[in-house]
SERO-4910 file (N, C-alpha, C, O; in steps of 0.05 Angstrom, whole numbers):
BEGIN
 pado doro    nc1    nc2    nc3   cac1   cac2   cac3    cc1    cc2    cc3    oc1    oc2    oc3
  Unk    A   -305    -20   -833   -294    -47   -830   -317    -67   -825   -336    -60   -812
  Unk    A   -314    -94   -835   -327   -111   -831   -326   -119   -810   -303   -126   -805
  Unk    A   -350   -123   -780   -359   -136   -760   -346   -165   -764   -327   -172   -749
  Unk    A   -358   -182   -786   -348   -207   -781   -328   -219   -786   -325   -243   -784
  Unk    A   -304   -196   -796   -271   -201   -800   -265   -210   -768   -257   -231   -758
  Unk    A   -275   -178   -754   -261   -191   -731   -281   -215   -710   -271   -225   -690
  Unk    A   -300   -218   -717   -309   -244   -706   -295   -257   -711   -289   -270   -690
  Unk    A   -274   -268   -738   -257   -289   -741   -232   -283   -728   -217   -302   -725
  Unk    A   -224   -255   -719   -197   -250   -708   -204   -256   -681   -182   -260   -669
  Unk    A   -226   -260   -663   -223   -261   -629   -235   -295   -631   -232   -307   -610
  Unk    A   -248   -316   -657   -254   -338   -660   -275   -340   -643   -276   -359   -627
  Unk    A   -296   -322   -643   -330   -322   -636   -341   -303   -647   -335   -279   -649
  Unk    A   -361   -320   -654   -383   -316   -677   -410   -319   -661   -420   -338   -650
  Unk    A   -420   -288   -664   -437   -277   -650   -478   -278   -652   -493   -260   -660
  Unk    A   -482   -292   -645   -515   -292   -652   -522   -273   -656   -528   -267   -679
  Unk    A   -524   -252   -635   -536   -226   -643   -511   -200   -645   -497   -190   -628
  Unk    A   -514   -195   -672   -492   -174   -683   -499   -165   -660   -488   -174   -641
  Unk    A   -521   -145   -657   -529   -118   -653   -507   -119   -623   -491   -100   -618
  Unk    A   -508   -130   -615   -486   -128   -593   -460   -127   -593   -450   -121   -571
  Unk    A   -447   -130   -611   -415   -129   -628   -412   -108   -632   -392    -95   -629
  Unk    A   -439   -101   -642   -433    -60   -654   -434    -49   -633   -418    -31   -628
  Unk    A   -451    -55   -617   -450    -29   -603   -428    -35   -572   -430    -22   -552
  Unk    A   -410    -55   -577   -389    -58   -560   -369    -50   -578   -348    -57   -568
  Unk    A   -366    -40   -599   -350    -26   -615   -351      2   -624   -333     14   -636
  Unk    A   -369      9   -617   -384     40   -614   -381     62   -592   -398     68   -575
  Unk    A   -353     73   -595   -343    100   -576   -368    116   -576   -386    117   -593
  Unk    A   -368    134   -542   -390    153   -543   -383    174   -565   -401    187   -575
  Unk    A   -361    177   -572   -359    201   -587   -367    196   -617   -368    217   -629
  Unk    A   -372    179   -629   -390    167   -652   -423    171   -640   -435    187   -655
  Unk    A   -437    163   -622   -467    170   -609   -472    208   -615   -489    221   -627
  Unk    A   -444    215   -600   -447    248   -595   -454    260   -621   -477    268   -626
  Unk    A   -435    262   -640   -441    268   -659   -459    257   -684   -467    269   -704
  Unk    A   -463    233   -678   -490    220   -701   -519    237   -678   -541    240   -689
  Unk    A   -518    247   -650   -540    252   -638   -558    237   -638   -581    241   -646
  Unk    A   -547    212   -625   -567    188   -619   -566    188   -589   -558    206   -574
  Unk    A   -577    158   -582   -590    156   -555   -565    151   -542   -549    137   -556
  Unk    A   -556    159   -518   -527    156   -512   -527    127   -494   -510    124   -476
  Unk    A   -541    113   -499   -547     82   -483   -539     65   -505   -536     42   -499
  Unk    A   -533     76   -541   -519     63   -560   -487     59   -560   -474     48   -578
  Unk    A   -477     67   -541   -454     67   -538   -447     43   -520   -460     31   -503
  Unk    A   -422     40   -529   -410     17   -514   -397     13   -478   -389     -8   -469
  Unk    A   -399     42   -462   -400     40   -438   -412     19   -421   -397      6   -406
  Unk    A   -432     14   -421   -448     -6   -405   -432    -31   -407   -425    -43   -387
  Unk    A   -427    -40   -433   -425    -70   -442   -391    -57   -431   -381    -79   -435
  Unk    A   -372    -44   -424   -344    -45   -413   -350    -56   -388   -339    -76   -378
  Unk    A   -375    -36   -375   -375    -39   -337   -377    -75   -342   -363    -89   -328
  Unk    A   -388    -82   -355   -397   -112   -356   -376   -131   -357   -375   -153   -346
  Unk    A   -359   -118   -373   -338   -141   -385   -314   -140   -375   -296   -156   -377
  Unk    A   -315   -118   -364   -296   -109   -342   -294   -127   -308   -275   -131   -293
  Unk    A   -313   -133   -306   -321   -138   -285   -309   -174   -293   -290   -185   -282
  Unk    A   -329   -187   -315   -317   -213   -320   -293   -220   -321   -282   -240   -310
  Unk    A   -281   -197   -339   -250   -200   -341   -233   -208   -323   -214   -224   -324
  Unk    A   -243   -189   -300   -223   -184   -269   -238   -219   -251   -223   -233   -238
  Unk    A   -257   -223   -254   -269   -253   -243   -243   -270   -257   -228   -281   -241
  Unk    A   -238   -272   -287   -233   -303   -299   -205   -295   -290   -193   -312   -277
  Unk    A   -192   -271   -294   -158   -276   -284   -165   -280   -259   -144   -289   -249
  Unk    A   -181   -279   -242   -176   -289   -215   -179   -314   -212   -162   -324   -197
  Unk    A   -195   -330   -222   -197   -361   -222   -184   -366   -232   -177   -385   -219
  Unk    A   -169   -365   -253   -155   -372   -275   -122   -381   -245   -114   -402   -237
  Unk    A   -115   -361   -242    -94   -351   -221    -99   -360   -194    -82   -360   -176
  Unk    A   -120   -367   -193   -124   -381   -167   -122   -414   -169   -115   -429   -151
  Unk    A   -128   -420   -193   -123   -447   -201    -96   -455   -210    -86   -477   -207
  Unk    A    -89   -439   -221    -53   -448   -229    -34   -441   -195    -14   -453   -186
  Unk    A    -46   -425   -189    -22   -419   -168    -41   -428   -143    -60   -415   -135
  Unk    A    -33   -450   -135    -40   -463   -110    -30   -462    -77    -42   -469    -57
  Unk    A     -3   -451    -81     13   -441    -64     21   -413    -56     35   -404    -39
  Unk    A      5   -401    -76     12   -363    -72     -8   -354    -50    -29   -362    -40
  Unk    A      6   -335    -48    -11   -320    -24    -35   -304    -29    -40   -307    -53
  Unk    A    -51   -289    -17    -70   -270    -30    -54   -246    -48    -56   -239    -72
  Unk    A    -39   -235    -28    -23   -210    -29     -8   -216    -67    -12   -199    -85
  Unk    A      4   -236    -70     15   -243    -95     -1   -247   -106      3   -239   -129
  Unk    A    -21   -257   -104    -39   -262   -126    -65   -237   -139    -80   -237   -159
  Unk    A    -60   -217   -114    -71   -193   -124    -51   -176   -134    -60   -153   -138
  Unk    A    -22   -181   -141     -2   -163   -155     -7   -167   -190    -11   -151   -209
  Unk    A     -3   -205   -187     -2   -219   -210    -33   -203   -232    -31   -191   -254
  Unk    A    -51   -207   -220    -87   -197   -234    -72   -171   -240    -59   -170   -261
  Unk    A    -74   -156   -228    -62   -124   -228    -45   -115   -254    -44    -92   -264
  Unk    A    -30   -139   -263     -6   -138   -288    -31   -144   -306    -39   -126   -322
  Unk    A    -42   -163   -305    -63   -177   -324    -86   -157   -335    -87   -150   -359
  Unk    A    -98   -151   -322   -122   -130   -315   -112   -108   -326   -130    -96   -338
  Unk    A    -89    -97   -326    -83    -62   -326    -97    -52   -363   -100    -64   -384
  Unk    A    -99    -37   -358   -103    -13   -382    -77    -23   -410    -81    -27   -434
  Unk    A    -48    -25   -392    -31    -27   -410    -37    -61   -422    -38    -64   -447
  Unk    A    -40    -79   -408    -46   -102   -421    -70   -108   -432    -71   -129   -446
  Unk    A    -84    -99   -429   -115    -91   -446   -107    -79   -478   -112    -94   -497
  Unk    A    -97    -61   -481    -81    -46   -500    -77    -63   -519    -91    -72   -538
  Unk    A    -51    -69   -509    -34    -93   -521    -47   -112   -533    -43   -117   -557
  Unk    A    -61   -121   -520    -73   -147   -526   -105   -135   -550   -118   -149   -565
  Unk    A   -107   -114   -546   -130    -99   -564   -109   -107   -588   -113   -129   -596
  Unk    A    -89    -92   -600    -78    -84   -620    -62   -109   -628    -46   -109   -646
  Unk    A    -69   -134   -611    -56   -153   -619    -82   -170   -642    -76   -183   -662
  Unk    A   -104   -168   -636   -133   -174   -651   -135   -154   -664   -156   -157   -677
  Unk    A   -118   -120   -674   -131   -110   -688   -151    -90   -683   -157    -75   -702
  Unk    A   -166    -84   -650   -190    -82   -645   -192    -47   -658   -213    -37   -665
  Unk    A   -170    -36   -660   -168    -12   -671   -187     -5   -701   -196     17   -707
  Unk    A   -188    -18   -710   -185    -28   -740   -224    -17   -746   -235     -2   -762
  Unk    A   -234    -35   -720   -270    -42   -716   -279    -18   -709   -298     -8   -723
  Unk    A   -269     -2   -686   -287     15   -672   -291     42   -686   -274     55   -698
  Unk    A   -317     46   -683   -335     61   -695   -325     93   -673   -332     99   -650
  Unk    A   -309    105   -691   -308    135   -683   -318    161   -684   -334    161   -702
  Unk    A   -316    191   -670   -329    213   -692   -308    220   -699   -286    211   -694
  Unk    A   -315    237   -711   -294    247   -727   -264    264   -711   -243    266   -722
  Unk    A   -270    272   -686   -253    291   -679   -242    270   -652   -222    277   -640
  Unk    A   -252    253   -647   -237    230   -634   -209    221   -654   -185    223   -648
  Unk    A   -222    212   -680   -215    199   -698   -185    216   -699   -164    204   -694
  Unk    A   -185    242   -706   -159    252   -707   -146    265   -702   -129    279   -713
  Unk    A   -156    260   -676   -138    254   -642   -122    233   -634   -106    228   -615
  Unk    A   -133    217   -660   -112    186   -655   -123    162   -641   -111    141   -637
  Unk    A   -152    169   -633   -168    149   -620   -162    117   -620   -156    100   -603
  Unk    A   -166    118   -645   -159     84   -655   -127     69   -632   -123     47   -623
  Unk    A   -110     98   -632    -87     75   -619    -79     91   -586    -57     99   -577
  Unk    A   -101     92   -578    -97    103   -547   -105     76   -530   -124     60   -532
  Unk    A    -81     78   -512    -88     55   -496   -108     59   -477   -114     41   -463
  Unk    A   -120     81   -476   -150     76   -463   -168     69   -469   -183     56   -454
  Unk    A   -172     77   -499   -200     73   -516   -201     42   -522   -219     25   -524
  Unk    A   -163     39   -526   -172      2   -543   -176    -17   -518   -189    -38   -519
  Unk    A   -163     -8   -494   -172    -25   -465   -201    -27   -459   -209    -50   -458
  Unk    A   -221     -4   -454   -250      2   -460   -255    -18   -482   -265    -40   -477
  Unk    A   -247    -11   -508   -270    -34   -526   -261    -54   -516   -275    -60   -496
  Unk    A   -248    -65   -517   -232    -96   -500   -257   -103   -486   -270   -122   -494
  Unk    A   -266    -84   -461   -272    -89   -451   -299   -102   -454   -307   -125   -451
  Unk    A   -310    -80   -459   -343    -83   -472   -348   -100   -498   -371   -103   -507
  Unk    A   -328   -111   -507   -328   -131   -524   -332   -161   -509   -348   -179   -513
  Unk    A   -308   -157   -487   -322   -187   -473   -346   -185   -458   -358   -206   -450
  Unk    A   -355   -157   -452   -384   -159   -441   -404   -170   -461   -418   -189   -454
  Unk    A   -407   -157   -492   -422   -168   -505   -418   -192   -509   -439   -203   -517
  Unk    A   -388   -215   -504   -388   -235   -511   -409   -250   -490   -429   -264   -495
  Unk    A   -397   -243   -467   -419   -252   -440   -446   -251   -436   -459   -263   -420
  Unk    A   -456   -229   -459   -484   -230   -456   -490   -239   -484   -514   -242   -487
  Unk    A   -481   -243   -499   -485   -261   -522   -487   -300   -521   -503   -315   -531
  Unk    A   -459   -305   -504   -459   -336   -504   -454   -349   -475   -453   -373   -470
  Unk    A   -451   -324   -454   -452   -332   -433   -421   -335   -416   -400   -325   -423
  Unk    A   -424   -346   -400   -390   -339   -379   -369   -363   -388   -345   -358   -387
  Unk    A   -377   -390   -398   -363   -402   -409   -348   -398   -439   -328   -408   -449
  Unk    A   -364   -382   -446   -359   -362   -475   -339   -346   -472   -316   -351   -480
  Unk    A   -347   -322   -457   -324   -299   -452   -304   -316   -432   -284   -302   -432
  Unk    A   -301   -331   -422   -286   -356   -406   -259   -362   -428   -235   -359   -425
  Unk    A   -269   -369   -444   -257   -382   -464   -241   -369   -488   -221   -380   -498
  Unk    A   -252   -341   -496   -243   -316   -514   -223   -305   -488   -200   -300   -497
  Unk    A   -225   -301   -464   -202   -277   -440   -182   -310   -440   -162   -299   -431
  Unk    A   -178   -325   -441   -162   -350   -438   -148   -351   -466   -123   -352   -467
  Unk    A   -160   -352   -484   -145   -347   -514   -128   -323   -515   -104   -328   -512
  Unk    A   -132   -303   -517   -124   -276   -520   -101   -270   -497    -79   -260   -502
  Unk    A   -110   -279   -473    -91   -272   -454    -71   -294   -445    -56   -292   -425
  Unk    A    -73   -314   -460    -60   -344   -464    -35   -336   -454    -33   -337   -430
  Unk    A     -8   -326   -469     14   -319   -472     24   -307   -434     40   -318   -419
  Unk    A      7   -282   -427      5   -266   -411      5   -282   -385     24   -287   -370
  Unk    A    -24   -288   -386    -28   -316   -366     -4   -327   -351      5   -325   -328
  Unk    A      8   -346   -382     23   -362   -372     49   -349   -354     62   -358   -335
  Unk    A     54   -319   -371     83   -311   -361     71   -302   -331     90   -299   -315
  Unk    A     55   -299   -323     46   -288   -291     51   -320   -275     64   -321   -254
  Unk    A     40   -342   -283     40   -371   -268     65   -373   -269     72   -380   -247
  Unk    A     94   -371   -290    114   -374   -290    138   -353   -277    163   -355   -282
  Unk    A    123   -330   -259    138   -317   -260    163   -294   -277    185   -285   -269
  Unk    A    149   -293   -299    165   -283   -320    152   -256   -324    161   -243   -343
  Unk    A    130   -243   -308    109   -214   -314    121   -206   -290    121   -220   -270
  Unk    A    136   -174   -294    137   -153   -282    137   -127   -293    151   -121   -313
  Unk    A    119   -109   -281    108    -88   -282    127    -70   -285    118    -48   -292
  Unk    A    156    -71   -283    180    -54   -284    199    -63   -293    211    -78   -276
  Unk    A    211    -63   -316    227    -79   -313    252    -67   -316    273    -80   -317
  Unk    A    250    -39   -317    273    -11   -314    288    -14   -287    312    -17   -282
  Unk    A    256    -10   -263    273    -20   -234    279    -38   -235    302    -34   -230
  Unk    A    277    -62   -238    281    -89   -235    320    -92   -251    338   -108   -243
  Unk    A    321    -76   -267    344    -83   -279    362    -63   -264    386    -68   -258
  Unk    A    349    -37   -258    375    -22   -245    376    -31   -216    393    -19   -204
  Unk    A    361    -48   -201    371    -61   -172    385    -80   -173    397    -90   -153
  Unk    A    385    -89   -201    416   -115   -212    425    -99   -209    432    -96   -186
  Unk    A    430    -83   -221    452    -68   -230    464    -61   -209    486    -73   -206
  Unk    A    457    -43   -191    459    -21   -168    478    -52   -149    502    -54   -146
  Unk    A    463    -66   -144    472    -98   -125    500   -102   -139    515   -112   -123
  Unk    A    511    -99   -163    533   -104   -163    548    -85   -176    562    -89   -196
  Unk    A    544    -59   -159    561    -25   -167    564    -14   -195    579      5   -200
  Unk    A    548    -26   -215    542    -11   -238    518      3   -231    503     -8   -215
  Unk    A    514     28   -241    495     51   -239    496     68   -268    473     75   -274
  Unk    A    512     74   -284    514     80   -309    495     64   -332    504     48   -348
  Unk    A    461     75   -330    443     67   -344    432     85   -358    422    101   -342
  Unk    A    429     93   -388    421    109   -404    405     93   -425    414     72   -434
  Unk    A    377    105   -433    365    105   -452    364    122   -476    354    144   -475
  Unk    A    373    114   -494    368    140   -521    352    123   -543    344    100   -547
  Unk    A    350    146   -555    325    136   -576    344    139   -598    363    153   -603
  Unk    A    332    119   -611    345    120   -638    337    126   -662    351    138   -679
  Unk    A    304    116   -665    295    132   -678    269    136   -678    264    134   -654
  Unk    A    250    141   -688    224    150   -686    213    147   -715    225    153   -736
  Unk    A    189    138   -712    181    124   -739    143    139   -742    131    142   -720
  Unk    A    133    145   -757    100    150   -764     92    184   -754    106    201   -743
  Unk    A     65    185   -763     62    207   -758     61    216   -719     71    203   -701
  Unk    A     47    239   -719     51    253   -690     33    235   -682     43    218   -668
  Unk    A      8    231   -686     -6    211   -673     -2    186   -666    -13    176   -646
  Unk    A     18    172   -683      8    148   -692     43    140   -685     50    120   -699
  Unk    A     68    152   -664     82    142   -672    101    116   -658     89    104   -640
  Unk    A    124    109   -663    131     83   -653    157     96   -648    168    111   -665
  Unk    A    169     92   -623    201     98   -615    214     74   -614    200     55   -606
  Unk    A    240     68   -621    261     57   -624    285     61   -605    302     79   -611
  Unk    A    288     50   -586    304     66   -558    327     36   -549    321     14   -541
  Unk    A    358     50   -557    375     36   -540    380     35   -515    381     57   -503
  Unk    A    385     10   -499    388     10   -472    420     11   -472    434     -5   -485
  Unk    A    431     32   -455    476     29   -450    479     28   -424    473     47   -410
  Unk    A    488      4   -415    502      7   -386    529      1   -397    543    -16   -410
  Unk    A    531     33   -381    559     37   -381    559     46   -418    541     56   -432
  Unk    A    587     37   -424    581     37   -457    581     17   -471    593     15   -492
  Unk    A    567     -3   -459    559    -27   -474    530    -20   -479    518     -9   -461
  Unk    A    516    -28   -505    494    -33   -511    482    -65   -504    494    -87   -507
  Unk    A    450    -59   -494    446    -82   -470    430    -88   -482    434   -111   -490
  Unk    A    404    -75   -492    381    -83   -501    364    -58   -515    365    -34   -509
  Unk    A    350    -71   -534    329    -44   -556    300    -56   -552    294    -80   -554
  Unk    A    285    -37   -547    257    -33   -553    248    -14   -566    258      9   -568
  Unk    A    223    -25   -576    212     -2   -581    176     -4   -582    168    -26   -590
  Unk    A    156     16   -575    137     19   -569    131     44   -583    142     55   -602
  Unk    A    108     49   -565     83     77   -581     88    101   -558     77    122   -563
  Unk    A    101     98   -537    103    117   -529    144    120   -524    156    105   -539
  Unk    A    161    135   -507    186    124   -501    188    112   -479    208     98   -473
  Unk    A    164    117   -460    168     96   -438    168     68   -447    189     55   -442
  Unk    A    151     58   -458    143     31   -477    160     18   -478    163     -4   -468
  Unk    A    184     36   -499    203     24   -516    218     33   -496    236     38   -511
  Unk    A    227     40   -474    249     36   -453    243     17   -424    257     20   -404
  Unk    A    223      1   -426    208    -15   -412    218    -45   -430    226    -66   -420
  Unk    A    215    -39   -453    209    -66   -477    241    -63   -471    244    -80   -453
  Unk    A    269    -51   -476    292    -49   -482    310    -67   -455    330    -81   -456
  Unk    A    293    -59   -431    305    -70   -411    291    -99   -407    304   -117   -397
  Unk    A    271   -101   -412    263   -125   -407    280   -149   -433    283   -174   -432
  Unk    A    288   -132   -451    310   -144   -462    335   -152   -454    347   -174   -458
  Unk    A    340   -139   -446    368   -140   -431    370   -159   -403    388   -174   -400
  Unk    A    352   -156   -386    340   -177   -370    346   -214   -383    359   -232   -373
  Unk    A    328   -211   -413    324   -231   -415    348   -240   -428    353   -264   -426
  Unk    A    365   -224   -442    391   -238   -457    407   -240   -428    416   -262   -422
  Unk    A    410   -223   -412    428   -233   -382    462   -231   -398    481   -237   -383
  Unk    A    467   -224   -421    491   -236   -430    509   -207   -404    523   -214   -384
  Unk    A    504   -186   -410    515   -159   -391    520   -175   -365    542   -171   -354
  Unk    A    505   -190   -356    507   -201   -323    524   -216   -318    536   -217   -297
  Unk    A    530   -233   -344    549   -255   -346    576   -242   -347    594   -251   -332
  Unk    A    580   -225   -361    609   -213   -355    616   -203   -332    638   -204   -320
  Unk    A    593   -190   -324    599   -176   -292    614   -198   -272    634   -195   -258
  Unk    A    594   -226   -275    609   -247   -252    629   -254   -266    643   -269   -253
  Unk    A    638   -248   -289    665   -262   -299    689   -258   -292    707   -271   -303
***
């Protein structure tokens, strides 16, 4: 894959490649080419990792003027995690760039939410040591734009399975089942399709890469249509 496709997918454009690659460069590509294992993209994660967790803190410290510490280290925590790193990788694509070996490769490397959180990471490191903190400032504010805002608005929770069965439970429904409906791609690579039934009404569908995903995504549906809640007070 072309380097400077996704320069146009994160919208910075990099002086020095040599740093793009090798923030896109799994150790397990070094191992097996038997190069210097300082060509790998570790270093440039610890780096960008570190920025990352700085700008959601300012970021969050500046929108929320009234929160406490305690809340405001829950809020980073949603932002920061592995799972929104992921997400937000495969939302640019970052899968697409990184340089694999071969036996990573078909292991499924490309769509593990560890590996694409890692390049994430070391990608905004290289951005930071490429154009500096107002740079990577500006790329973690784009990307995590959406995210951001739902943490300032109160709309980001980390559960939203519990969150819906303590509605639930608060007004004596407990009859919550997830089933899947269907299942889509190969063993590596696949996507579940999962109805949410309280009771025997159908509430909400997600679906994701693993079945927790898509039973996380299903209720946070159901949350958000509220239509189930409305009959309950009816």
């Amino acid at each position: 894959m072309n380097s400077s496709d996704f320069e146009k997918m994160i919208g910075y454009k990099f002086k020095d490649t040599s740093l793009l690659e090798k923030a896109l460069t799994h150790s397990s590509y070094i191992k097996e080419k038997k190069e210097r294992c300082d060509r790998n993209n570790e270093r440039l994660e610890f780096l960008g990792d570190a920025f990352f967790d700085a700008i959601i803190s300012e970021e969050l410290y500046r929108r929320l003027d009234r929160i406490e510490e305690g809340k405001l280290t829950k809020l980073r925590a949603l932002i920061v995690c592995e799972k929104s790193l992921a997400y937000h990788g495969r939302q640019i694509q970052i899968g697409k760039y990184i340089h694999l070996g071969k036996g990573e490769e078909c292991m499924g490397g490309r769509n593990r939410d560890a590996l694409l959180a890692d390049t994430l990471e070391a990608v905004l490191g290289a951005i930071f040591m490429d154009g500096g903190y107002e740079a990577v400032r500006g790329i973690v504010l784009k990307i995590f734009e959406e995210r951001i805002d739902d943490a300032a608005n109160g709309r980001l929770n980390s559960d939203y399975k519990t969150e819906l069965q303590e509605r639930l439970q608060a007004r004596g429904e407990t009859r919550i089942s997830y089933l899947v409906e269907k299942e889509e791609g190969p063993d590596h690579d696949k996507t579940f399709y999962v109805n949410l039934y309280i009771g025997d009404v159908m509430a909400g569908k997600g679906k994701g890469k693993c079945k927790k995903e898509a039973e996380q995504n299903a209720a946070k549906e159901a949350l958000e249509r509220g239509s189930y809640f409305c009959t309950l007070s009816e």
